[in-house]
C-alpha positions as CSV (number, residue, x, y, z in Angstrom):
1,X,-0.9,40.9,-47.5
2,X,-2.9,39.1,-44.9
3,X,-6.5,38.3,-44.1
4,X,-6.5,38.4,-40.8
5,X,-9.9,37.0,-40.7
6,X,-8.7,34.2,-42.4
7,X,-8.3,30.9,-41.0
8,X,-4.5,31.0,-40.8
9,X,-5.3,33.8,-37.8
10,X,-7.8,33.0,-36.8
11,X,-7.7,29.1,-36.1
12,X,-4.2,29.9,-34.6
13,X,-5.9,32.5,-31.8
14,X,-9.1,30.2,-31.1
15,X,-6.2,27.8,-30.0
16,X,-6.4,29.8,-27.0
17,X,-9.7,28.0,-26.3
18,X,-7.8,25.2,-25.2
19,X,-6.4,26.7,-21.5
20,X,-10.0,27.0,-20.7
21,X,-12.9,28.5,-20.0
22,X,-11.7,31.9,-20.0
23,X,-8.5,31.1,-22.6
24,X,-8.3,34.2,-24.7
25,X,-5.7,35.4,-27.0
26,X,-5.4,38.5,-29.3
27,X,-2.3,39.2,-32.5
28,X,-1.5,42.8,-30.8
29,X,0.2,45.4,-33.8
30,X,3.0,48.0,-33.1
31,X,1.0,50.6,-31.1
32,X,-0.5,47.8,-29.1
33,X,-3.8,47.8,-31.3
34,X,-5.7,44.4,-31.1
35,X,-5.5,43.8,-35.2
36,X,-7.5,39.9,-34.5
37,X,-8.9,38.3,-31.3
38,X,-11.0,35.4,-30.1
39,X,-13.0,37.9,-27.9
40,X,-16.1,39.2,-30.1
41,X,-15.9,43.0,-31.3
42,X,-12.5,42.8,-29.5
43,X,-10.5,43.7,-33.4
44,X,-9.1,46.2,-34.5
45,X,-9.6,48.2,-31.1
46,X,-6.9,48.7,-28.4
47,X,-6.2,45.7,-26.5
48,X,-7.7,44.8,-23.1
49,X,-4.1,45.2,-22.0
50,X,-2.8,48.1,-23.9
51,X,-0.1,49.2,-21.3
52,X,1.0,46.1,-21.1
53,X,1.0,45.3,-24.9
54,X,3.1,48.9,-25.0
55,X,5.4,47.9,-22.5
56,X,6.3,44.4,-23.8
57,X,6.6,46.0,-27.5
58,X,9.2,48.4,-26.0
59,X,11.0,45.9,-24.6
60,X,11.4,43.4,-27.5
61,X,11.5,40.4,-25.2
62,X,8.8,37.8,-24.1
63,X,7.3,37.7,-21.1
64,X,3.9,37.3,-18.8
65,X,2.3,39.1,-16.3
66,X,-0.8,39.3,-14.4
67,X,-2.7,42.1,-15.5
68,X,-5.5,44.4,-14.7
69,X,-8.2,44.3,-18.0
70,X,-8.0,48.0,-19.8
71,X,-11.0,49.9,-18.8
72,X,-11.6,50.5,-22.5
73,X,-11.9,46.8,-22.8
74,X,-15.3,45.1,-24.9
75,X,-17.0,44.6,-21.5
76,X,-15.8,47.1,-19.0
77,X,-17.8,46.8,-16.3
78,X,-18.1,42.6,-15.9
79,X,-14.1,42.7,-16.1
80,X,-13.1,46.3,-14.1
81,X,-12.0,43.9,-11.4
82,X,-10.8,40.8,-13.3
83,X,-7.2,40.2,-13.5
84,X,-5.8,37.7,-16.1
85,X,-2.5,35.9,-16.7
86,X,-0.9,36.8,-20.0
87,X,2.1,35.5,-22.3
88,X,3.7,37.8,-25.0
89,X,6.1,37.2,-27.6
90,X,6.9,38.9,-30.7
91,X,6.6,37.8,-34.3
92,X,10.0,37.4,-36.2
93,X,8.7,38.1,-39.6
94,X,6.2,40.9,-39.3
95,X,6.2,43.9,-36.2
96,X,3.7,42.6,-34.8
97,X,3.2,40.1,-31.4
98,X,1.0,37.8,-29.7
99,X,-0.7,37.7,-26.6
100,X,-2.5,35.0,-24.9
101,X,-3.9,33.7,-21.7
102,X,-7.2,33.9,-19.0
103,X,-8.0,34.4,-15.7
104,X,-5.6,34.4,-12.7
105,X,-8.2,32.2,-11.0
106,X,-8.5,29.7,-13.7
107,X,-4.5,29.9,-14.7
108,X,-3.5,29.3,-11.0
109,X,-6.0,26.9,-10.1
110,X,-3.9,23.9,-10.9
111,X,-1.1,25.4,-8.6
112,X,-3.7,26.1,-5.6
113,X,-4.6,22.3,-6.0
114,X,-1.6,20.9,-5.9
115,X,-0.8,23.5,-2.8
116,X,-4.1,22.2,-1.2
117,X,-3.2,18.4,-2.1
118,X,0.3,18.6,-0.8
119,X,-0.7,20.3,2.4
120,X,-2.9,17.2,2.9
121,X,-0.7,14.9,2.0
122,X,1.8,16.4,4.3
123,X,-0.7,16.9,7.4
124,X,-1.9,13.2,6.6
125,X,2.2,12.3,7.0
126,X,2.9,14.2,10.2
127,X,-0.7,12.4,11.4
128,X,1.2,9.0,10.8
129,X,4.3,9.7,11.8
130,X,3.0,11.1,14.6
131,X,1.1,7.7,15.1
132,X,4.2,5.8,14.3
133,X,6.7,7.6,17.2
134,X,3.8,7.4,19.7
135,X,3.4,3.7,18.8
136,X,7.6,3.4,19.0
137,X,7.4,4.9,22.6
138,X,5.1,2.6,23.7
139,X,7.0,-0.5,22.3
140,X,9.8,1.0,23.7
141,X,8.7,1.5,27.4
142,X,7.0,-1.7,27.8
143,X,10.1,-3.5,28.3
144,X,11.1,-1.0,30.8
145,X,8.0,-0.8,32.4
146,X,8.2,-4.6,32.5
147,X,11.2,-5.0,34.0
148,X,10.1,-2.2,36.7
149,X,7.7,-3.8,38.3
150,X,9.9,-7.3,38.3
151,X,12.4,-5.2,40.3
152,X,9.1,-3.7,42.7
153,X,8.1,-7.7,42.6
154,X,11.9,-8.4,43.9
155,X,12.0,-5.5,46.3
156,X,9.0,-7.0,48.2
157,X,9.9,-10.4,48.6
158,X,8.2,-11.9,45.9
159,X,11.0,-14.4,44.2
160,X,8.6,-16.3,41.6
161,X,7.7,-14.7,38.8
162,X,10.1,-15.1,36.1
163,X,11.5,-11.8,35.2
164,X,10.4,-12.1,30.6
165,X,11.0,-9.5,28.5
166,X,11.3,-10.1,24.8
167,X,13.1,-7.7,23.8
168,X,17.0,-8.2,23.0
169,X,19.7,-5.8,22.8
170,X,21.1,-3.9,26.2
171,X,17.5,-3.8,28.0
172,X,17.5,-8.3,27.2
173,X,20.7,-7.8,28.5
174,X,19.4,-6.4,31.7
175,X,16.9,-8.9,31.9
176,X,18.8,-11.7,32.1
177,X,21.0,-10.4,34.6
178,X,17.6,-9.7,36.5
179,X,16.7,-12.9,36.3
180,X,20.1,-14.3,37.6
181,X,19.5,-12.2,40.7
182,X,16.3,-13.7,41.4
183,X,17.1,-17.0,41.0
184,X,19.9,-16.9,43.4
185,X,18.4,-14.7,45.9
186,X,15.2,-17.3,45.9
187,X,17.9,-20.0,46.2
188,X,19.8,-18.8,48.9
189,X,16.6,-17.5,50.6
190,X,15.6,-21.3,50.2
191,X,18.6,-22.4,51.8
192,X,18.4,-19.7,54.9
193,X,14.7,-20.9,55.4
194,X,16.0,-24.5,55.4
195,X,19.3,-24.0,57.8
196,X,16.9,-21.9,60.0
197,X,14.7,-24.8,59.6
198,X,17.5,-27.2,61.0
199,X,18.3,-25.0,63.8
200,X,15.0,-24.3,64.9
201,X,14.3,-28.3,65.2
202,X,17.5,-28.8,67.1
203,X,16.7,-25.8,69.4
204,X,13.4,-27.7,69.8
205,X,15.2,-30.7,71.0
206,X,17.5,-29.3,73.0
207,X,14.4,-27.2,74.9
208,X,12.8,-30.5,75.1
209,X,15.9,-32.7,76.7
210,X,16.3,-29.8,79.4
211,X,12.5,-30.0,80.0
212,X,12.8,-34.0,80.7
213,X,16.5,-32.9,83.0
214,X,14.5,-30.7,85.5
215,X,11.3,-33.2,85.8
216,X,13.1,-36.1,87.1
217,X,15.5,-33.8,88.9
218,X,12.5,-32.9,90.7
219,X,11.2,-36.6,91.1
């Protein structure tokens, strides 16, 4: 009823080909037998994952798994540890299913890239935003920073340097109120240093009118 070395097998199972270099497929019958399969001398024999061809028959459903290879398997000893990826699914017209898939390394190794690529991606983030807040911080403080040594400037006497800051907001705000001070303390120092100024000279005359008193009271 069907060749099953004919190419409506098997072009369908060298299909498998195409997930790569260990792609592999096999058209499993009732008792889990491999009737056809892309793996050489693999046909007609049980498949390389006969308990899991027997469960997945029992079951009636499709499904995958990740799979030891059978012992009894073409190549025993190269693939005793191997472990491969496999989809089943059942035919609707005939009892029989078929299987296909390759190596867990190979099938997960587009997921362990992306894991790998996001996990830079992320680190590479974290690294800017890390950048970005410490660069925020310093933008920040300056201001302050600036403003703290106008107020050390103030504190010591020193009423000239204009108090600058370009930053607006509250911290502008304070600024220009610090800058307010300033000028009017410079001012009204200014105007202390000239009144003592004033005094001083007419204590000076005064000092020097007594002075000319007592020398011609002594003459």
């Amino acid at each position: 009823l069907l060749d099953l070395s004919g190419p409506d097998v098997t072009d369908r199972l060298d299909a498998a080909r195409r997930l790569g270099t260990t792609g592999h497929a096999e058209l499993v019958g009732p008792d889990g037998i491999a009737l056809a399969s892309t793996e050489p001398g693999a046909a007609l024999r049980p498949g390389e994952h006969l308990a899991f061809y027997q469960k997945m028959l029992t079951s009636g459903r499709p499904g995958t798994a990740n799979v030891r290879v059978t012992p009894g398997s073409s190549d025993p000893t190269a693939m005793s540890s191997a472990r491969h990826v496999m989809a089943f699914v059942r035919l609707t017209d005939a009892p029989w299913a078929v299987s296909l898939g390759g190596t867990d390394s190979e099938t997960y190794a587009p997921a362990h890239h992306l894991r790998k690529t996001l996990m830079l991606a992320g680190g590479g983030s974290l690294a800017a935003l890390w950048l970005l807040t410490l660069l925020g911080a310093r933008l920040l403080v300056r201001p302050v920073r600036d403003l703290t040594r106008a107020a050390e400037q103030m504190a010591s006497g020193d009423l000239e340097h204009t108090v600058s800051v370009s930053e607006g907001g509250e911290i502008g705000t304070l600024a220009e109120s610090l800058e307010t001070m300033r000028v009017q303390l410079r001012e009204s120092h200014e105007e202390l240093e000239h009144k003592v100024a004033e005094r001083t000279a007419e204590l000076n005359e005064r000092n020097r009118q007594l002075a000319e008193l007592e020398a011609q009271e002594q003459v």
